[in-house]
BALOBA-1460 file (C-alpha; in Angstrom, 3 decimals):
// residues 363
<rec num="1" residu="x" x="72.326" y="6.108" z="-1.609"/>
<rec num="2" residu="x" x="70.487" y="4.061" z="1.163"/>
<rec num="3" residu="x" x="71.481" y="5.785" z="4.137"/>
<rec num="4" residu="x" x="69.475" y="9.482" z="4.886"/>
<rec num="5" residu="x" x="70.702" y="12.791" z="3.891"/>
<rec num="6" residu="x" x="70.349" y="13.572" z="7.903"/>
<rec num="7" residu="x" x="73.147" y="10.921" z="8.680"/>
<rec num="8" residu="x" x="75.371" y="12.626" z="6.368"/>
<rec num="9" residu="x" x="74.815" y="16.409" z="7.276"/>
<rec num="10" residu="x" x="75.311" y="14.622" z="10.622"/>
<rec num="11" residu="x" x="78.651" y="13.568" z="10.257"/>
<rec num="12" residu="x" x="79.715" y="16.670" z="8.115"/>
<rec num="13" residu="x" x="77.738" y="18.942" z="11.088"/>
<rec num="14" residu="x" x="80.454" y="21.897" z="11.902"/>
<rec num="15" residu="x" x="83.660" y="20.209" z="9.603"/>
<rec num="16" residu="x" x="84.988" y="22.998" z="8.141"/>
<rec num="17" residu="x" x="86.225" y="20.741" z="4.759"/>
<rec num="18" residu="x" x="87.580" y="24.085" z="3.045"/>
<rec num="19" residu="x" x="90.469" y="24.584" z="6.036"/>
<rec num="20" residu="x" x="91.230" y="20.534" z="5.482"/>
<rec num="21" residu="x" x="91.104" y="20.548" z="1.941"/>
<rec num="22" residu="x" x="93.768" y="23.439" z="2.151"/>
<rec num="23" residu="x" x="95.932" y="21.453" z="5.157"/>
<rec num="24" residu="x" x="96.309" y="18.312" z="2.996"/>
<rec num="25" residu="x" x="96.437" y="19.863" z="-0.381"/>
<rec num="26" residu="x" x="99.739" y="22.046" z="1.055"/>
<rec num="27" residu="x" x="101.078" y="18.852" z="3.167"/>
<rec num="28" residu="x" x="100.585" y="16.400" z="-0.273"/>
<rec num="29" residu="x" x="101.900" y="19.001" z="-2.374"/>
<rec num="30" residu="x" x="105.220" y="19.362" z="-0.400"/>
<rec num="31" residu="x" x="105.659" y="15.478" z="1.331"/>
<rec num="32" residu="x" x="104.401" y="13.145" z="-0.906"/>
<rec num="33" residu="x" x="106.470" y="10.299" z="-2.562"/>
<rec num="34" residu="x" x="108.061" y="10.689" z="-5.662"/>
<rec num="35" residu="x" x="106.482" y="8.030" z="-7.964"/>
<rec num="36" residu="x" x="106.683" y="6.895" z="-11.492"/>
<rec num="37" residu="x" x="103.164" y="7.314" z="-12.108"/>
<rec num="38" residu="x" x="103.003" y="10.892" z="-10.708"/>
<rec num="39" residu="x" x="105.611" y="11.771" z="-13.342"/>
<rec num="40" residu="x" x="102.520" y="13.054" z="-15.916"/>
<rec num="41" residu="x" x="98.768" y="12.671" z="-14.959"/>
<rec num="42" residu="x" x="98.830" y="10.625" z="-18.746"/>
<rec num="43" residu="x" x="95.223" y="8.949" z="-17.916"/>
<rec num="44" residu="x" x="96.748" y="5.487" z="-19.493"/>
<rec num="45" residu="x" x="99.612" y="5.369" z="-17.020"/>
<rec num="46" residu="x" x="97.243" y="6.327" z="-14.018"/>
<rec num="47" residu="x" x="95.077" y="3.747" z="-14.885"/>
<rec num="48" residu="x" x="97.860" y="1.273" z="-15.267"/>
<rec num="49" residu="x" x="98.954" y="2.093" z="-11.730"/>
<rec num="50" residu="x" x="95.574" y="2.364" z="-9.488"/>
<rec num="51" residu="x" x="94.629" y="-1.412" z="-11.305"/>
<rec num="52" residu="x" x="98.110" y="-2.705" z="-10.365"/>
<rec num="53" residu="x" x="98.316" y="-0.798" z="-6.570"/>
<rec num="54" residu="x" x="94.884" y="-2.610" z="-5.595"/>
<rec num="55" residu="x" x="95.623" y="-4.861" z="-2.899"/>
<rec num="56" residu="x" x="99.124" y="-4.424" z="-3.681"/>
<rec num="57" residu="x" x="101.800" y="-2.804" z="-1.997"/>
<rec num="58" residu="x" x="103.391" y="0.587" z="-3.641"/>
<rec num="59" residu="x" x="107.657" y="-0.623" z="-3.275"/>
<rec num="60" residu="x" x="106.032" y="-4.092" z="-4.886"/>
<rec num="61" residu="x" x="104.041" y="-2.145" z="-7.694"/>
<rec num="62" residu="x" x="107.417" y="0.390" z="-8.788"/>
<rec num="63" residu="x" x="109.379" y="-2.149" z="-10.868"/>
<rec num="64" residu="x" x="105.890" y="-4.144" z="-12.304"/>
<rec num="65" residu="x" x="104.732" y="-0.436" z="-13.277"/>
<rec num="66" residu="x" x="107.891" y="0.812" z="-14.810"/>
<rec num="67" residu="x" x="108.544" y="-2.285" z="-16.667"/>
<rec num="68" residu="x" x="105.032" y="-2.818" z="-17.538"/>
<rec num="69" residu="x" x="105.064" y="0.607" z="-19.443"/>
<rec num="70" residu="x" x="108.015" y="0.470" z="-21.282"/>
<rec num="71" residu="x" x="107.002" y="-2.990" z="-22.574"/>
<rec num="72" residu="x" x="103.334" y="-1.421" z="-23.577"/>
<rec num="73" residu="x" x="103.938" y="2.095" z="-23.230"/>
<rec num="74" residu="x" x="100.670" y="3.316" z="-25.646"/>
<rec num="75" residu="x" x="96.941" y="1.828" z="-24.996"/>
<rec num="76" residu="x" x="97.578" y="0.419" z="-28.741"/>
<rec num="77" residu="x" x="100.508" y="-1.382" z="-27.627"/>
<rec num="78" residu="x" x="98.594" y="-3.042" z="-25.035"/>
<rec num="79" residu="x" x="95.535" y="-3.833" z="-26.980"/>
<rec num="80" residu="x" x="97.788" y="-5.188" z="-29.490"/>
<rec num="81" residu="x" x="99.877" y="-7.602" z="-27.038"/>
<rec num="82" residu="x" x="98.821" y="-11.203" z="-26.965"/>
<rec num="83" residu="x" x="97.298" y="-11.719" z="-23.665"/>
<rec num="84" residu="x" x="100.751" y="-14.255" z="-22.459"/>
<rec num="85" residu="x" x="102.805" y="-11.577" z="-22.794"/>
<rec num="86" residu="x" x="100.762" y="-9.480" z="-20.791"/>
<rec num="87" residu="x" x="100.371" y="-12.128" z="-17.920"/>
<rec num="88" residu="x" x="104.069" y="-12.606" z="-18.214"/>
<rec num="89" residu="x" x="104.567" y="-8.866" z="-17.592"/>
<rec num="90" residu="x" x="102.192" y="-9.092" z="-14.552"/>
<rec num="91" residu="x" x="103.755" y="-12.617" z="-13.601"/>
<rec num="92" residu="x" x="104.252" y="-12.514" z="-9.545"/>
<rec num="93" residu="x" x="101.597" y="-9.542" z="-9.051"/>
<rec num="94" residu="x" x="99.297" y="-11.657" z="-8.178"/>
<rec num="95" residu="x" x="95.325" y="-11.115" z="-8.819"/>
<rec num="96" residu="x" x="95.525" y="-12.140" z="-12.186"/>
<rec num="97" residu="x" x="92.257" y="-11.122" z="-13.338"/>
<rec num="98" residu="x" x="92.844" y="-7.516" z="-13.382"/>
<rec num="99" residu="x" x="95.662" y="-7.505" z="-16.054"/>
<rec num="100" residu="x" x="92.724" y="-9.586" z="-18.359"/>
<rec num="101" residu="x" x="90.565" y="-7.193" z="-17.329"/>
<rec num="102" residu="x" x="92.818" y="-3.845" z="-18.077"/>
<rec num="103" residu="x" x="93.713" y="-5.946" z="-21.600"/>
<rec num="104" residu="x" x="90.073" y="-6.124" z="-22.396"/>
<rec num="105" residu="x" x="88.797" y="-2.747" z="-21.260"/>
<rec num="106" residu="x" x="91.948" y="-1.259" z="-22.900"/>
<rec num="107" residu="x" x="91.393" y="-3.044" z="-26.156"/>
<rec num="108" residu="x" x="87.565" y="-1.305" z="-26.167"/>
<rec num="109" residu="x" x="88.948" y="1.909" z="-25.583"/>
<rec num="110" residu="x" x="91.291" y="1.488" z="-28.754"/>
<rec num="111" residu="x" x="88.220" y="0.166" z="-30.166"/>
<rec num="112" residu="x" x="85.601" y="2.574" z="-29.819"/>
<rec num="113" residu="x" x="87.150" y="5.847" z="-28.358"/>
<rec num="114" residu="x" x="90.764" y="5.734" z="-30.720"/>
<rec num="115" residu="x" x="92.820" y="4.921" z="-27.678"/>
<rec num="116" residu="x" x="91.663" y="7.999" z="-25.978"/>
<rec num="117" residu="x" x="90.809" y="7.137" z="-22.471"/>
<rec num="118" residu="x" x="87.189" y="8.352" z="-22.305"/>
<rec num="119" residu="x" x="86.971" y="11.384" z="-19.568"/>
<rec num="120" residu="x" x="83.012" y="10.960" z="-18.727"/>
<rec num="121" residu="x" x="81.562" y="9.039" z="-15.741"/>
<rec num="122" residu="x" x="79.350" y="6.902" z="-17.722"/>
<rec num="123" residu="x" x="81.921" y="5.986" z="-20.493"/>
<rec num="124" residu="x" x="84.768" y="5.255" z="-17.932"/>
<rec num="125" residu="x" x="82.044" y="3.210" z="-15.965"/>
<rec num="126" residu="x" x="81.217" y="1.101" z="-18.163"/>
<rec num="127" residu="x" x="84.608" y="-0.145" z="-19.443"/>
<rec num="128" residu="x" x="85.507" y="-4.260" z="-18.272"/>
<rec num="129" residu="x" x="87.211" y="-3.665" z="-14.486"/>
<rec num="130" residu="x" x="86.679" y="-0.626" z="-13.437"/>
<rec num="131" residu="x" x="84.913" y="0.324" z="-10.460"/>
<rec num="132" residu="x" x="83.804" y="3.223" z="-8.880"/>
<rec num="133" residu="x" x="87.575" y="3.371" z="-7.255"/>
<rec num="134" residu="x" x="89.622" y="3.467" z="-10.375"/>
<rec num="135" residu="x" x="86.625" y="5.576" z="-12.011"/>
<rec num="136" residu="x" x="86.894" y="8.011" z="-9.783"/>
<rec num="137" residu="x" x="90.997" y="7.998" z="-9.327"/>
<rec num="138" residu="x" x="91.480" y="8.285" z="-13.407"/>
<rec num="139" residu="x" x="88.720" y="11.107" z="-13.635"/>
<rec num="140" residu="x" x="90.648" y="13.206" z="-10.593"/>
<rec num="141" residu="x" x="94.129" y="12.357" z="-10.865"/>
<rec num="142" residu="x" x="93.953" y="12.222" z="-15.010"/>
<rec num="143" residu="x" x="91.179" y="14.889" z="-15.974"/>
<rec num="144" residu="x" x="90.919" y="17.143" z="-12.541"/>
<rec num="145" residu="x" x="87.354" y="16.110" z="-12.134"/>
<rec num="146" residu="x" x="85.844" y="16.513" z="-8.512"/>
<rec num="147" residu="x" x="85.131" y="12.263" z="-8.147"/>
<rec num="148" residu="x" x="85.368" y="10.377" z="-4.949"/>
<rec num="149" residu="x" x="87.912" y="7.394" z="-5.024"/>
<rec num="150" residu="x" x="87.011" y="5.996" z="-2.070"/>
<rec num="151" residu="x" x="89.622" y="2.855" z="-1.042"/>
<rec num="152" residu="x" x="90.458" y="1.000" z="2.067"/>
<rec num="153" residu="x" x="92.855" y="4.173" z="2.292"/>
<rec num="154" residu="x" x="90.466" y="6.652" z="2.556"/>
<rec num="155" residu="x" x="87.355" y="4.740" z="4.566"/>
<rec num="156" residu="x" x="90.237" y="4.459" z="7.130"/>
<rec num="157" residu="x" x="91.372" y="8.371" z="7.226"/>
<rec num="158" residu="x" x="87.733" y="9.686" z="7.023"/>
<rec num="159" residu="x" x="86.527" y="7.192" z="9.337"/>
<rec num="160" residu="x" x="89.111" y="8.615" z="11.949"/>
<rec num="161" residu="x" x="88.489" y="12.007" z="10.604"/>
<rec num="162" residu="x" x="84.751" y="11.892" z="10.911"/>
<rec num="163" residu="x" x="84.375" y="9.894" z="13.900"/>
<rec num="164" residu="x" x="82.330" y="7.440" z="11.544"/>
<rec num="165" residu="x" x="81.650" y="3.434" z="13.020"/>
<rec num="166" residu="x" x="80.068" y="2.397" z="10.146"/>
<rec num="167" residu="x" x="81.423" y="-0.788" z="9.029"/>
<rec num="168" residu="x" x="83.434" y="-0.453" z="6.397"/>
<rec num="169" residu="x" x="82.895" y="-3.992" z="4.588"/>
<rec num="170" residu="x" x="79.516" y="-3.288" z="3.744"/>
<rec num="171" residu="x" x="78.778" y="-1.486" z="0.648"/>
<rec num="172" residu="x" x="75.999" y="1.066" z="1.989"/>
<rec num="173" residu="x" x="79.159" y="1.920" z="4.087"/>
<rec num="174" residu="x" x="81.504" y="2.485" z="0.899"/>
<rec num="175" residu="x" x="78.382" y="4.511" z="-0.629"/>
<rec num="176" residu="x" x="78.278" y="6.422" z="2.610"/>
<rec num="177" residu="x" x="82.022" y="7.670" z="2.293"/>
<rec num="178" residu="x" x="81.614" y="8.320" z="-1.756"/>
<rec num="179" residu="x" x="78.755" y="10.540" z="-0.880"/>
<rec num="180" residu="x" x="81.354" y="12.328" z="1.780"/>
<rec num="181" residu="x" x="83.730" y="12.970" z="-0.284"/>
<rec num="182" residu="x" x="81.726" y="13.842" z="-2.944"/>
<rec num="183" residu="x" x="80.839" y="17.170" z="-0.181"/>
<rec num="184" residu="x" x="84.097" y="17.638" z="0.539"/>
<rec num="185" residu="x" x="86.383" y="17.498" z="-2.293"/>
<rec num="186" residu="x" x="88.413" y="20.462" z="-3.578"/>
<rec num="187" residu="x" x="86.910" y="21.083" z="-6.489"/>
<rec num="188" residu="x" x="90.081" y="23.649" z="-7.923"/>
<rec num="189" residu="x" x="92.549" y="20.945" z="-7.064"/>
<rec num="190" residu="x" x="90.551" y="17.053" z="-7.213"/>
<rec num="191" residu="x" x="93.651" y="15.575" z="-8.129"/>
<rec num="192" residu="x" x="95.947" y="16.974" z="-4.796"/>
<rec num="193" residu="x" x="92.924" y="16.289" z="-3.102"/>
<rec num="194" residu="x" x="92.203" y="12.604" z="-3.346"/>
<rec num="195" residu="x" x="96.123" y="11.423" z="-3.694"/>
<rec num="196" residu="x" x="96.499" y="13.192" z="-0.728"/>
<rec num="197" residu="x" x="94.058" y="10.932" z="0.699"/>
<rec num="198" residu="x" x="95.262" y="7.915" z="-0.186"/>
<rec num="199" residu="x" x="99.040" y="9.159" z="0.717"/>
<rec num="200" residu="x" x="97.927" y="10.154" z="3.853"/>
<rec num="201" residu="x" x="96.175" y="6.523" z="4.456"/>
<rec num="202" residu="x" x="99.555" y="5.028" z="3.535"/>
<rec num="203" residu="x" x="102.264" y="6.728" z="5.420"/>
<rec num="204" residu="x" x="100.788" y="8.714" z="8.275"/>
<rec num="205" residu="x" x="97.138" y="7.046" z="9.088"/>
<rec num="206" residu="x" x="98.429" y="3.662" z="9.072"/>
<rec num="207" residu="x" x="95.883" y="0.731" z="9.864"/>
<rec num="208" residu="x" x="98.140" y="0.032" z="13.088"/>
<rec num="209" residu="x" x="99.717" y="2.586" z="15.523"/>
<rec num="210" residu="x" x="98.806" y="5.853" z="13.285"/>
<rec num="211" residu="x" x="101.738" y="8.996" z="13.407"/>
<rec num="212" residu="x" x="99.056" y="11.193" z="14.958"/>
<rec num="213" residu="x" x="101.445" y="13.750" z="16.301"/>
<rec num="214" residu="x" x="102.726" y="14.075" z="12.476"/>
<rec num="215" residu="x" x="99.646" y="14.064" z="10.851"/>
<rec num="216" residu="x" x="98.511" y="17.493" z="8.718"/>
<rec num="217" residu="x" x="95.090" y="17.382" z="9.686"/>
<rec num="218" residu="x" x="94.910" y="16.068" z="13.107"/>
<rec num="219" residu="x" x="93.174" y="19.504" z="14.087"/>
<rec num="220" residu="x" x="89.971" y="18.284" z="12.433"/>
<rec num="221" residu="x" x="90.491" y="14.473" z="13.544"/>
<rec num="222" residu="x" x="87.271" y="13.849" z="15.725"/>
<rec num="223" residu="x" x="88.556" y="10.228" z="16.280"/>
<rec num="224" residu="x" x="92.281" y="12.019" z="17.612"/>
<rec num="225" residu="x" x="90.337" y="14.553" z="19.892"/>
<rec num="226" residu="x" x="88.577" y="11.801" z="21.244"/>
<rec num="227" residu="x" x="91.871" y="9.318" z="21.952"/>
<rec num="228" residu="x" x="89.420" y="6.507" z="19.517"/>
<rec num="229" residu="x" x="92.288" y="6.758" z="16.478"/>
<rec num="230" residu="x" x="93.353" y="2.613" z="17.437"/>
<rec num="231" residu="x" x="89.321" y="1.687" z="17.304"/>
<rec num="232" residu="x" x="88.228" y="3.028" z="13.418"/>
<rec num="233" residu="x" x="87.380" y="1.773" z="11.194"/>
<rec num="234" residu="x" x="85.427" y="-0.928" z="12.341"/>
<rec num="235" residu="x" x="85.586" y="-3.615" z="9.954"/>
<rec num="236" residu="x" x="83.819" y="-7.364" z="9.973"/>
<rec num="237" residu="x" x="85.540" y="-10.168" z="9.843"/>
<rec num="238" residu="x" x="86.211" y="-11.960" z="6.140"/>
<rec num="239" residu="x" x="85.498" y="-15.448" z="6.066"/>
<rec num="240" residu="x" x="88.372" y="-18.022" z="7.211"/>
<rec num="241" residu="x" x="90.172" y="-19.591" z="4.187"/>
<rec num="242" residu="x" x="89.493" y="-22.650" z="3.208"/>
<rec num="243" residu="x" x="92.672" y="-24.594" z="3.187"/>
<rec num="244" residu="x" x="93.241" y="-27.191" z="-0.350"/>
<rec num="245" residu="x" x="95.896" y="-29.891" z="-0.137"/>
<rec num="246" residu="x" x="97.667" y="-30.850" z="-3.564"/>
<rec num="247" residu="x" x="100.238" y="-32.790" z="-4.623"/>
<rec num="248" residu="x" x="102.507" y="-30.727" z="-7.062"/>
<rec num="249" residu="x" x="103.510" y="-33.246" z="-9.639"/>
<rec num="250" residu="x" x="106.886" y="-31.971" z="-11.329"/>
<rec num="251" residu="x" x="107.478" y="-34.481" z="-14.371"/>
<rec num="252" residu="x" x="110.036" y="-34.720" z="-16.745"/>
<rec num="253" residu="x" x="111.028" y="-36.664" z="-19.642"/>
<rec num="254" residu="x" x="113.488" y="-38.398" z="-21.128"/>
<rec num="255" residu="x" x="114.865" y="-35.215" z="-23.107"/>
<rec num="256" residu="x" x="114.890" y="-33.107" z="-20.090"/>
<rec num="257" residu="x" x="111.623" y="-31.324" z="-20.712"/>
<rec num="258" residu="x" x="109.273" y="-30.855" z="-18.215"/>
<rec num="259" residu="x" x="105.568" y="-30.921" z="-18.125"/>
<rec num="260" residu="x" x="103.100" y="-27.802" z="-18.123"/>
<rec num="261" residu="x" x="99.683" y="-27.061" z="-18.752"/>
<rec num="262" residu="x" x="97.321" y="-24.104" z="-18.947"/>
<rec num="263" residu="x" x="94.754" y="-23.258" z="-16.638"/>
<rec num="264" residu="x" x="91.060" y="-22.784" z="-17.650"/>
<rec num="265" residu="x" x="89.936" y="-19.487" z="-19.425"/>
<rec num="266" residu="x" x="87.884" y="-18.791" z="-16.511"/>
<rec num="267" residu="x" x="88.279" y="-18.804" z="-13.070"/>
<rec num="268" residu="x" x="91.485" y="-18.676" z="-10.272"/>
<rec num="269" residu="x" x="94.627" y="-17.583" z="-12.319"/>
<rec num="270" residu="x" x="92.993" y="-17.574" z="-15.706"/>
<rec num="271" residu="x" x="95.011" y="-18.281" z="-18.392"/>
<rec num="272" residu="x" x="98.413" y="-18.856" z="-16.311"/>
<rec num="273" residu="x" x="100.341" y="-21.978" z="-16.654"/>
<rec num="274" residu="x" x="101.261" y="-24.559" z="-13.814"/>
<rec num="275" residu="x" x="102.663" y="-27.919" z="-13.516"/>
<rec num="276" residu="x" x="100.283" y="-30.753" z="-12.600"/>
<rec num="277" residu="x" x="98.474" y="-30.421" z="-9.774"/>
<rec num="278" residu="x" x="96.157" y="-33.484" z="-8.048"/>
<rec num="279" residu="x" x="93.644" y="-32.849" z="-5.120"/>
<rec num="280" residu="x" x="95.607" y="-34.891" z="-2.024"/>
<rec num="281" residu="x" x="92.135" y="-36.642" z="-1.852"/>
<rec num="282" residu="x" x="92.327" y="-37.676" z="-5.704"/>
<rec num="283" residu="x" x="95.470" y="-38.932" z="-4.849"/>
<rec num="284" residu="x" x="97.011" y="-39.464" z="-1.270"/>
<rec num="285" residu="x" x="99.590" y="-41.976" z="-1.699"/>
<rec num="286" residu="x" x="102.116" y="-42.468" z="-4.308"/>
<rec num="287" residu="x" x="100.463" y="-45.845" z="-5.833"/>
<rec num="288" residu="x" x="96.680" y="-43.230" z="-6.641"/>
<rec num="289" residu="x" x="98.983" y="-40.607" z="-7.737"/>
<rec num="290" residu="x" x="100.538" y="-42.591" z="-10.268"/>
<rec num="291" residu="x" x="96.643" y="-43.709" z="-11.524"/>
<rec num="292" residu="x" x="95.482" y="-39.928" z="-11.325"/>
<rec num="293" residu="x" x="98.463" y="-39.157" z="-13.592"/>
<rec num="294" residu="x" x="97.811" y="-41.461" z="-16.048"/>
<rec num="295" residu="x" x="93.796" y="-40.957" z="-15.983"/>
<rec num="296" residu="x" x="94.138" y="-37.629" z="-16.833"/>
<rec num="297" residu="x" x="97.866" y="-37.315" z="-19.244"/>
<rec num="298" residu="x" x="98.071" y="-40.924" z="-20.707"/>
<rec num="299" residu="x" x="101.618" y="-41.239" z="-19.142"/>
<rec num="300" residu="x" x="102.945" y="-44.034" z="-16.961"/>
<rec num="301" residu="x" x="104.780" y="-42.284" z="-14.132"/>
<rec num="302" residu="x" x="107.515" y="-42.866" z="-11.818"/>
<rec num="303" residu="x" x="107.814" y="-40.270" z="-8.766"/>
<rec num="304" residu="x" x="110.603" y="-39.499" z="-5.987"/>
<rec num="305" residu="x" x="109.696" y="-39.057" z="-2.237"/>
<rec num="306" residu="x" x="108.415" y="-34.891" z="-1.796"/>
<rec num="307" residu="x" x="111.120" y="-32.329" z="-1.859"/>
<rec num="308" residu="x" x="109.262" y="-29.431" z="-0.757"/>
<rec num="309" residu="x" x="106.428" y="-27.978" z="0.943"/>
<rec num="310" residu="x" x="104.819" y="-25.030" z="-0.490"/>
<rec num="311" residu="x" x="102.235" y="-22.440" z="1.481"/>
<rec num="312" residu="x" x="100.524" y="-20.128" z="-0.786"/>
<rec num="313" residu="x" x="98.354" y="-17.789" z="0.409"/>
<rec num="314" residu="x" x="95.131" y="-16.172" z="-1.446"/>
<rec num="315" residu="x" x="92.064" y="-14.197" z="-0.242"/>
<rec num="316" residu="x" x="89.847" y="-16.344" z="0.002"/>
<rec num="317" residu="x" x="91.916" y="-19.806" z="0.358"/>
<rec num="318" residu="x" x="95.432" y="-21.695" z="0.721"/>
<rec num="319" residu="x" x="97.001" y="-23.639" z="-1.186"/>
<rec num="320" residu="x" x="99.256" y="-26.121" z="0.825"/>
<rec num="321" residu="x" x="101.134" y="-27.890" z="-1.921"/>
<rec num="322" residu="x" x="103.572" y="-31.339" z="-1.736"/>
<rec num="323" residu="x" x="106.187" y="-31.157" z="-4.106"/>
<rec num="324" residu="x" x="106.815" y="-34.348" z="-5.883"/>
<rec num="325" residu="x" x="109.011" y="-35.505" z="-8.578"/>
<rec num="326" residu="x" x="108.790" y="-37.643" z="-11.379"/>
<rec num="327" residu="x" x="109.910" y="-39.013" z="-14.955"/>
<rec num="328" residu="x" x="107.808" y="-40.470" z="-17.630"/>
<rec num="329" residu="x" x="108.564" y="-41.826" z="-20.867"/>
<rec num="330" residu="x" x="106.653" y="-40.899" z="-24.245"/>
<rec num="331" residu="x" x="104.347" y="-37.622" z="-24.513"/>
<rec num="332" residu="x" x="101.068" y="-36.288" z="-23.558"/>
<rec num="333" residu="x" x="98.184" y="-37.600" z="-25.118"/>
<rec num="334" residu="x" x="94.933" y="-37.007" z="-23.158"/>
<rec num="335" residu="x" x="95.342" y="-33.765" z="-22.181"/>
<rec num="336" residu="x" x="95.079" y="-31.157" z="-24.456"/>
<rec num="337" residu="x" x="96.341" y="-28.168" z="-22.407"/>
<rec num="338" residu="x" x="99.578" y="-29.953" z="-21.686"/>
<rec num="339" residu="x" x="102.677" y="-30.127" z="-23.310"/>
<rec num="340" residu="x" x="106.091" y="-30.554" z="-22.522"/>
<rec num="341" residu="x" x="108.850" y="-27.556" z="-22.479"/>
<rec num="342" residu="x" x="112.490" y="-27.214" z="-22.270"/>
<rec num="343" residu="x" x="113.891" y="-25.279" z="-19.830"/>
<rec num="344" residu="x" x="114.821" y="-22.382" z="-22.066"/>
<rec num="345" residu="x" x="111.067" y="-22.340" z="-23.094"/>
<rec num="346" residu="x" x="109.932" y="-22.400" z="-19.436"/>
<rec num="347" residu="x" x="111.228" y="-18.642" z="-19.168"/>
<rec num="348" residu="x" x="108.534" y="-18.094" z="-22.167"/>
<rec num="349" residu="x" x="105.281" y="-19.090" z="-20.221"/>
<rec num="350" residu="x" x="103.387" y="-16.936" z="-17.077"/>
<rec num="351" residu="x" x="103.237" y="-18.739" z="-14.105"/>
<rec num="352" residu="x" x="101.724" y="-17.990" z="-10.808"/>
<rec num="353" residu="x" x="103.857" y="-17.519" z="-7.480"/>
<rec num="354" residu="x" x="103.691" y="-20.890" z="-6.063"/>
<rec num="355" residu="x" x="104.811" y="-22.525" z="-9.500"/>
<rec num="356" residu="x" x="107.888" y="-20.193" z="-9.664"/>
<rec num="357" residu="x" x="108.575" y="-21.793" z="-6.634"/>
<rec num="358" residu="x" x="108.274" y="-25.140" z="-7.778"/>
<rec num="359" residu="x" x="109.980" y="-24.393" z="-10.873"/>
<rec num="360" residu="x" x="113.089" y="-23.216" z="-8.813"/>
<rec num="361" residu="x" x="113.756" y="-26.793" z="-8.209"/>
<rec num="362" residu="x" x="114.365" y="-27.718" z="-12.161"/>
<rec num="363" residu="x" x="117.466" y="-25.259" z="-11.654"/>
């Protein structure tokens, strides 16, 4: 790693890690939640569950998981799915990319290992999607194997624990905290030890107001002793969003159908269907909006004043999207990813959040 051994035998200097590997491993093994994934360590179903609990929240994640597994309970079954159905399982999750990703790295391991999940730091590694995180959560949780999985979770505990100011958006910082827990890790119980981590992130040393007074290891919490819990971690600011204004086009026909198309292969919400969409600056008024349509779908449209205003939020940008409808009369014919569906069929297709919300308004 970049930084110098000194700075971490600095920060470890007098923490006795086998007294807190034993006060968490006893607090985890009597307090923590009762999951579905923590049911078996099955390596498949933890993998499933770290890839869909990234950036997502756990109550969210329980009915996507459990329904996600009994639709593709084996890696075969999921290799084997076509990738809509998969997207339709993962449909409101959000962060698309990582059920494509989990497909694809999935569909290797069927490939090359025989649907064994491969248990060796370089195998795992290389798979499509995952990261040092879910690399080192599937070789603890799955094959007790002293890793670091080192989260948002855990830079937060260890930062508080440690007394460390690093911030933790840079990656030296994230190397940093790998190479900590890589020190300090049970190695007779990995598993206890970095879930306990992550538990302890989530329900006791919360980002905001932490439960100090009930935490398990607040006798070795340099950042408690020292009344700094509310300061760590120190973390930059992200970038402000860039707000994009579109007009939501939703068109129907004469039989009732309404139009859809598919998003690129690449890209935001790969793969996913929508309704039309126009930049507001392609098309501000409703006299542009009705060239833009038939530029790009070869259909003469008639809209309706806006019924609705939708906000959708992403990382790195919002979506702030005018609802507008409209009839046309004949079918697509110079777009190919288009195509009209009836409503029945609409339940078929994957859509992202903000279209479910359009789509409410067919009902």
């Amino acid at each position: 790693m970049n930084n110098n051994y000194d700075q971490l035998t600095d920060y470890l200097q007098g923490f006795d890690h086998l007294s807190f590997q034993k006060d968490l491993i006893e607090w985890f093994n009597i307090e923590q939640r009762k999951l579905p994934w923590r049911v078996s360590k099955d390596p498949y179903r933890v993998w499933v569950s770290e890839i869909m609990l990234q950036q997502t929240k756990v109550d969210t994640v329980i009915p996507y998981f459990n329904h996600f597994i009994n639709k593709f309970p084996t890696p075969e079954a999921l290799a084997d799915a076509d990738e809509q159905e998969v997207l339709k399982a993962w449909e409101g999750l959000g962060y698309y990319s990582r059920a494509r990703n989990l497909q694809n790295a999935i569909r290797e391991v069927v490939e090359v290992y025989g649907g064994d999940i491969p248990h060796t730091p370089k195998q795992l590694g290389d798979l499509k999607g995952v990261g040092p995180y879910t690399k080192g959560a599937i070789l603890s949780i799955a094959f007790d194997q002293p890793e670091p999985a080192v989260d948002g979770n855990v830079m937060r505990v260890m930062a508080r624990i440690l007394l460390i100011d690093e911030d933790i958006a840079k990656q030296r910082t994230r190397k940093l905290f790998e190479a900590i827990i890589r020190e300090i890790i049970s190695k007779k119980d990995p598993s206890s030890f970095n879930q306990g981590l992550m538990e302890l992130g989530a329900i006791v040393c919360t980002p905001k107001k932490p439960s100090c007074l009930l935490c398990p290891v607040q006798s070795h919490c340099k950042a408690y002793q020292q009344g700094m819990e509310d300061e760590l971690p120190i973390k930059s600011k992200s970038k402000k969003q860039k707000r994009i204004p579109y007009t939501g086009v939703l068109v129907t026909n004469q039989e009732g159908k309404v139009l859809i198309q598919k998003r690129p292969e690449n890209g935001l919400l790969a793969n996913l269907w929508e309704f039309p969409m126009a930049l507001l600056e392609e098309a501000p008024d409703t006299g542009s909006l009705s060239e833009w349509f038939h530029l790009n779908y070869g259909l003469t449209i008639t809209t309706k004043p806006s019924i609705d205003k939708i906000r959708h939020v992403f990382s790195h940008l919002i979506w702030e999207i005018d609802v507008v409808p409209g009839v046309v009369e004949g079918n697509v014919s110079t777009n190919s990813r288009a195509k009209f569906v009836s409503l029945d069929e609409l339940e078929k297709y994957p859509f992202p959040v903000s279209h479910q919300k359009i789509a409410q308004h067919l009902r």
